[in-house]
C-alpha positions as CSV (number, residue, x, y, z in Angstrom):
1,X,140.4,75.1,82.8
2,X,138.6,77.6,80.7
3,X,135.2,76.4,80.6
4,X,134.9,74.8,84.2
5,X,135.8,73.7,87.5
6,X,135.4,70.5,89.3
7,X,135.9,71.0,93.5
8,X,135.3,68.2,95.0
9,X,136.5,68.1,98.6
10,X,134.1,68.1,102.0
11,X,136.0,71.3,103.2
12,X,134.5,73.1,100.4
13,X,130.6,72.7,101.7
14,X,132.2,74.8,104.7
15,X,132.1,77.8,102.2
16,X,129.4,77.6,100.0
17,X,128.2,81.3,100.6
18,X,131.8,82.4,99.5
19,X,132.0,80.3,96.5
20,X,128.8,82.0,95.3
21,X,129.9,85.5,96.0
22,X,133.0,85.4,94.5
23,X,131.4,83.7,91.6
24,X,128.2,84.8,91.1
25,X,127.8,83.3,87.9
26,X,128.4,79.7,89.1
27,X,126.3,76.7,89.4
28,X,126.9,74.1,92.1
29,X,125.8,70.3,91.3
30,X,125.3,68.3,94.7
31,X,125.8,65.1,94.7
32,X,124.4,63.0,97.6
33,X,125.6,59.9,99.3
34,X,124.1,57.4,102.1
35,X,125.1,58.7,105.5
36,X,126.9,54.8,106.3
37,X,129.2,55.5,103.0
38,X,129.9,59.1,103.7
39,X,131.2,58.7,107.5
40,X,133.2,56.0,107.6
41,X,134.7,57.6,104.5
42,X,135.5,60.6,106.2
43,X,137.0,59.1,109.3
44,X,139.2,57.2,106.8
45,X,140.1,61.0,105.0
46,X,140.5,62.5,108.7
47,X,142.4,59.7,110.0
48,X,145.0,60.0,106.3
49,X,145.3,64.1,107.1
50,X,145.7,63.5,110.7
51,X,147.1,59.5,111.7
52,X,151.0,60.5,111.2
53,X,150.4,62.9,114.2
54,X,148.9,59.1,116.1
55,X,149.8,55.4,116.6
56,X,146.8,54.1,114.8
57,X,147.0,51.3,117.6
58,X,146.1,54.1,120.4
59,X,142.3,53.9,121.0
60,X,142.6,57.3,122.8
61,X,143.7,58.9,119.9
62,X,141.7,57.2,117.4
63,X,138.5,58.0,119.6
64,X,139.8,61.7,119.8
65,X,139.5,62.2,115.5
66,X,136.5,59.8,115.3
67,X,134.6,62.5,117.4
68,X,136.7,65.3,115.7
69,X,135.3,63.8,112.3
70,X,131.6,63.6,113.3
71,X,131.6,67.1,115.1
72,X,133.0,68.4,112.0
73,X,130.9,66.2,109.9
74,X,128.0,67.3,111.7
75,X,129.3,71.5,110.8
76,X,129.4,70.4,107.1
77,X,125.8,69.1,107.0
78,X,124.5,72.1,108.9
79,X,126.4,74.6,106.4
80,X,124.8,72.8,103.5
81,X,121.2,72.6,105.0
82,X,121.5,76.7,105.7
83,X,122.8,77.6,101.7
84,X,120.4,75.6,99.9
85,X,117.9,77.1,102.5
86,X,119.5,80.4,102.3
87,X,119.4,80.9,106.7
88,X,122.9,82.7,105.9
């Protein structure tokens, strides 16, 4: 659109500093969410992105993305703490 954006993905809190550089003139609206909402919502997202690759029924595999999901999980919270921060 014209007048605005809406990005609304995890991925994009990998990339903050970028966002803002490319777009100086942007503003950024954080929303926040409990932590027992936001991770088994993202192990559901990794699982969707990820499960046709894994039986579902295979504990190895679905212990393999649940640690995949909070490692990356954890990278996302990091890269938000450091922009609004500004420890680039």
């Amino acid at each position: 659109p014209s007048s605005h954006w809406l990005l609304k993905s995890p991925e994009h809190s990998l990339y903050l500093e970028t966002l803002v550089d490319r777009y100086p003139s942007s503003t950024l609206i954080m929303t926040h969410r409990r932590l027992d909402e936001v991770i088994p919502s993202y192990c559901r997202l990794v699982w969707e992105f990820n499960g046709i690759h894994f039986d579902e029924n295979n504990e190895t595999a679905r212990t393999t993305l649940a640690i995949h999901a909070r490692r990356h999980l954890d990278r996302m919270i990091k890269r938000i703490l450091a922009f609004r921060t500004n420890d680039k």
